[in-house]
VOGU-3710 file (C-alpha; in Angstrom, 3 decimals, decimal comma):
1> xxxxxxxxxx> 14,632/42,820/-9,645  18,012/41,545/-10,318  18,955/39,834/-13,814  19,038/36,542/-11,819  15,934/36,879/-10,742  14,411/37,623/-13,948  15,655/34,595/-15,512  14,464/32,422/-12,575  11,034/33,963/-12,754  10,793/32,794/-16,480
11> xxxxxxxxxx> 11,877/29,182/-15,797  9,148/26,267/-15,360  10,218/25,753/-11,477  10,302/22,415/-11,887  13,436/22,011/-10,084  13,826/18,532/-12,064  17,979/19,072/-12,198  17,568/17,670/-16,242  19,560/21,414/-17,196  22,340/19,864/-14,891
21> xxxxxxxxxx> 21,818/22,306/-12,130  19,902/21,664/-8,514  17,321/24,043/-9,491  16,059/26,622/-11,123  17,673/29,108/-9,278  20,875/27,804/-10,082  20,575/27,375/-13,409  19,180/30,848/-13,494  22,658/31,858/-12,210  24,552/30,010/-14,534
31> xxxxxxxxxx> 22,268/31,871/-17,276  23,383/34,789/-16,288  26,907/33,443/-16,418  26,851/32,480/-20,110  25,389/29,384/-20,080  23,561/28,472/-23,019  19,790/28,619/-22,518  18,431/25,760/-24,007  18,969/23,190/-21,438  15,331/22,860/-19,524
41> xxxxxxxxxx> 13,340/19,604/-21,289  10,162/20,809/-19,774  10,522/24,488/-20,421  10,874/23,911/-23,928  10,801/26,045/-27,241  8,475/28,856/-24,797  11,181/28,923/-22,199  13,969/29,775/-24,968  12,119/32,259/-26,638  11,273/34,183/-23,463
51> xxxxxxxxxx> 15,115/34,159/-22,320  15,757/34,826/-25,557  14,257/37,987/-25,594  14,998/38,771/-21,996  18,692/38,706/-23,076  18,448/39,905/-26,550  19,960/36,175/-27,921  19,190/34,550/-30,688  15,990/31,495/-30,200  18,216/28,143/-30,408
61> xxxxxxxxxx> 16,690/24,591/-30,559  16,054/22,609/-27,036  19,521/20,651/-26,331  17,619/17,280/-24,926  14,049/16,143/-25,990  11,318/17,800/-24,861  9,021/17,016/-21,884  5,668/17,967/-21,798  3,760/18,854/-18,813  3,435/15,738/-16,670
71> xxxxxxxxxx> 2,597/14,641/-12,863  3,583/11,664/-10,720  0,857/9,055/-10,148  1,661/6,571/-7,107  0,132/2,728/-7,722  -0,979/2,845/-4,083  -1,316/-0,664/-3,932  1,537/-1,407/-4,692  3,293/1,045/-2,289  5,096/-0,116/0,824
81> xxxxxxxxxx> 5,312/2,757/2,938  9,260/3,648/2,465  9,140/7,326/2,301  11,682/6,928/-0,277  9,421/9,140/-2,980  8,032/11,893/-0,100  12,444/12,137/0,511  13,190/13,175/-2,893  9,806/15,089/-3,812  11,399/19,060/-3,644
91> xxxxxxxxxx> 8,121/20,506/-3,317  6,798/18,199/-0,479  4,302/17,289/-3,083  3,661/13,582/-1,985  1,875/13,003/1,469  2,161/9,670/3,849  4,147/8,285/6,848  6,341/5,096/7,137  4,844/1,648/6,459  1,649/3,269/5,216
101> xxxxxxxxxx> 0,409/4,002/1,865  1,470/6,836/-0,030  -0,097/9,480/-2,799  0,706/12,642/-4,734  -1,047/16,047/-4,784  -1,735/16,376/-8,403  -2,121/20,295/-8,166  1,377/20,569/-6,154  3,292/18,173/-8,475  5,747/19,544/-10,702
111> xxxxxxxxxx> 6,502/16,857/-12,919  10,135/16,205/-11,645  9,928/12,642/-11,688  12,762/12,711/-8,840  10,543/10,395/-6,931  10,427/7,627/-9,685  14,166/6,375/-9,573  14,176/6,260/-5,976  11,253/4,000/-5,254  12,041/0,064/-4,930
121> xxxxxxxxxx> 9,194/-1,247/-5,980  8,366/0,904/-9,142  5,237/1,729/-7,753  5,686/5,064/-9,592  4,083/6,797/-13,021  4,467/10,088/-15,062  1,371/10,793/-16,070  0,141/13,299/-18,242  -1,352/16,553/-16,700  -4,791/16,547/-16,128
131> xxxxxxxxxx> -7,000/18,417/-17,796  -8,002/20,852/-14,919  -4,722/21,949/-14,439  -2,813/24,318/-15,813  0,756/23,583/-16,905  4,118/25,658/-15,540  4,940/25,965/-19,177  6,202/24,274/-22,132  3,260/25,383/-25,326  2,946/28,802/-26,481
141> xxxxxxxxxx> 0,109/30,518/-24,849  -2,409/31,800/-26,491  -4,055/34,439/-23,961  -2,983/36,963/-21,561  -5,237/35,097/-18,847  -3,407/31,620/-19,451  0,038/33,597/-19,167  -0,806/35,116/-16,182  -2,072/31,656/-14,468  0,786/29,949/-15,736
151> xxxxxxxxxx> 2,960/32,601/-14,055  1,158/32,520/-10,993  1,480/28,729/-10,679  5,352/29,181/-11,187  5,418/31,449/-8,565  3,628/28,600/-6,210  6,078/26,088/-6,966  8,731/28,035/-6,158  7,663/29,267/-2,820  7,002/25,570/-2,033
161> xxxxxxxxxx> 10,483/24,671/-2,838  11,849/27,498/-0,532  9,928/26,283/2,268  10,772/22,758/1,292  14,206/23,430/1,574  13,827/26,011/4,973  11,952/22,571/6,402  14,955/20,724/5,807  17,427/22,890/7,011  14,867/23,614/10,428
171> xxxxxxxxxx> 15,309/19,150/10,668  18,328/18,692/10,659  18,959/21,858/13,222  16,326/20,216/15,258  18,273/16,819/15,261  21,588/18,493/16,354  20,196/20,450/19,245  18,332/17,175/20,337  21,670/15,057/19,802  23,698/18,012/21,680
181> xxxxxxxxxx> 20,899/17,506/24,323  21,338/13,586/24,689  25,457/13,912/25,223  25,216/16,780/27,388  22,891/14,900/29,757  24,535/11,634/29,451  28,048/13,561/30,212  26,323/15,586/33,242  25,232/12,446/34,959  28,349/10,757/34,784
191> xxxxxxxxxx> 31,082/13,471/34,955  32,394/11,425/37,660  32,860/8,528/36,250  33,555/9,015/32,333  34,702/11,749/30,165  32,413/14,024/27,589  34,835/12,551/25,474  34,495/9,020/26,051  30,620/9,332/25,971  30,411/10,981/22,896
201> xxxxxxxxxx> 32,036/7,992/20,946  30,438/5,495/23,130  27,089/7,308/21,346  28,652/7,245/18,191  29,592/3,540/18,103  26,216/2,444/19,641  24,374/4,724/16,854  26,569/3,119/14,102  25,162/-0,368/15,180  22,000/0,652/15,531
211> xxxxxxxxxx> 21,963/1,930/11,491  23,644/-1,026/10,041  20,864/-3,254/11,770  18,577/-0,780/10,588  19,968/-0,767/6,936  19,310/-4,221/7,308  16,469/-4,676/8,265  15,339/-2,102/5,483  16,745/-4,425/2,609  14,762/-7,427/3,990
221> xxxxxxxxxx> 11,623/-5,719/4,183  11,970/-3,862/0,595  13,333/-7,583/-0,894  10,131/-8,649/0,732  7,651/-6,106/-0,579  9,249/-6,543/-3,894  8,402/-10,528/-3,791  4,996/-9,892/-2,543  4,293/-7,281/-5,422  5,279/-9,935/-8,158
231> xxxxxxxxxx> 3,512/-12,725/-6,353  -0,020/-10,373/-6,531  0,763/-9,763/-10,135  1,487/-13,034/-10,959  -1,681/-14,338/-8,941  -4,296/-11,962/-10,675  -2,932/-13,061/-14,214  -3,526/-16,895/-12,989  -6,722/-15,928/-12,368  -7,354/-14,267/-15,894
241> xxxxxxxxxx> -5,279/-17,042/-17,252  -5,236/-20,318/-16,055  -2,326/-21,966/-17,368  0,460/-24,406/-15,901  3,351/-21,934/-16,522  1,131/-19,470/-14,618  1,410/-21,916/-11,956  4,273/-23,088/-11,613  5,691/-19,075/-11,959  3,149/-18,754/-8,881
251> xxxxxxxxxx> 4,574/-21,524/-6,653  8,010/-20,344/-7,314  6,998/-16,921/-5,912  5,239/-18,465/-3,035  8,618/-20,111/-2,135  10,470/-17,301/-2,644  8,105/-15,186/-0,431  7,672/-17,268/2,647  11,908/-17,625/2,551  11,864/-13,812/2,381
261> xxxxxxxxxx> 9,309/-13,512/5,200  11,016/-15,398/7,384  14,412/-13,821/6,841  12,780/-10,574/8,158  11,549/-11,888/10,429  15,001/-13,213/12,082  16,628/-10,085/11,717  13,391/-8,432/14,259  14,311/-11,133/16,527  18,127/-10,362/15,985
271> xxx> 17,402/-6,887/17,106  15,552/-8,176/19,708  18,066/-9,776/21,463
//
């Protein structure tokens, strides 16, 4: 096993990017490097000690603060559906589809929190790690059997973020043999009357519309998820707490929600036409 890969296998696997690397395995590489090896939050004081003694250095203090073991928790009913959070999750961790309700796989979750920033509606808490599961580091063990689990769950999350990242690459392969598909087609059928050429930026230019209606479209809806969150939360405390200023917060957000409505709904009909 090469030093690189000795380093990597000590690492939490988090893949959380707080060392400043997109990874483990790169900051594994820049370990090997020289880089100073007290840059992973959730690996730690055990992390440094164990590459620490893998590399015969001396045990330094943690750079940044440290994180302790820690899962995502979606507020399902709050969610909108975006697929914003399943998008960033690197270990494909969070399961749902578009417009639907979304939650996370406690036992696959790493603790990243890459799925919090994205979200639009904050729907989105670190939580700590439950009890039944066992972290990827960040205490001293205390038992061969814990070390050996802990390892083992390491190991997990990094084969999941292999295959998430195979997935990705298979996508987007998929999409450019479909998309190769569409112009060779569209260029058969009317070789006599148009250029490849000329039909692939036709295709480009009608795609290009198509996204900024899309994008669009996209910030209405999200502006109007986001109004209809803080007019439920506003609603339930009115009905804990009956008071004018409850009210009159209420009717504002009723305003506000119906205008919002009804701008998505123009842009549908926009696209329509």
């Amino acid at each position: 096993m090469s030093l690189i890969s000795l380093i990597d296998t000590l690492l939490p696997q988090t893949q959380c990017t707080k060392c400043g690397h997109q990874g483990c395995k790169p900051y594994a590489e820049a370990i090997a490097q020289g880089e100073a090896i007290n840059k992973c939050p959730p690996g730690g004081e055990e992390t440094i000690k164990a590459l620490a003694a893998l590399l015969d250095k001396p045990v330094v203090e943690l750079a940044e603060p440290f994180i302790p073991a820690q899962v995502a928790f979606i507020r399902e009913a709050e969610c909108i559906g975006c697929t914003k959070c399943i998008q960033a999750c690197p270990v494909d961790a969070i399961v749902g589809a578009a417009k639907l309700m979304h939650t996370v796989i406690s036992q696959e979750c790493t603790g990243c929190d890459l799925c919090v920033t994205p979200c639009p509606v904050d729907c989105i808490d670190m939580v700590c790690l439950p009890k039944q599961l066992v972290a990827l580091t960040g205490d001293s063990v205390t038992t061969e059997e814990e070390r050996v689990i802990r390892q083992l769950r390491r190991d997990h999350a990094r084969t999941r973020f292999e295959f998430h990242k195979l997935r990705l690459k298979r996508e987007i392969q998929r999409k450019q043999a479909e998309k190769k598909a569409r112009l060779e087609k569209i260029s058969t059928q009317g070789a006599t009357k148009i250029s490849p050429s000329v039909v692939v930026e036709q295709v480009k230019a009608k795609k290009s519309a198509a996204n900024i209606l899309s994008a669009e479209q996209k910030r209405l809806k999200i502006e109007l998820a986001m109004v209809q969150v803080a007019f439920n939360k506003v609603e339930k405390q009115l009905k804990q707490h009956n008071t004018a200023e409850l009210q009159q917060q209420l009717d504002k957000l009723a305003m506000k929600l119906a205008e919002a409505q009804l701008a998505f709904n123009q842009s549908l009909d926009v696209k329509g036409e």
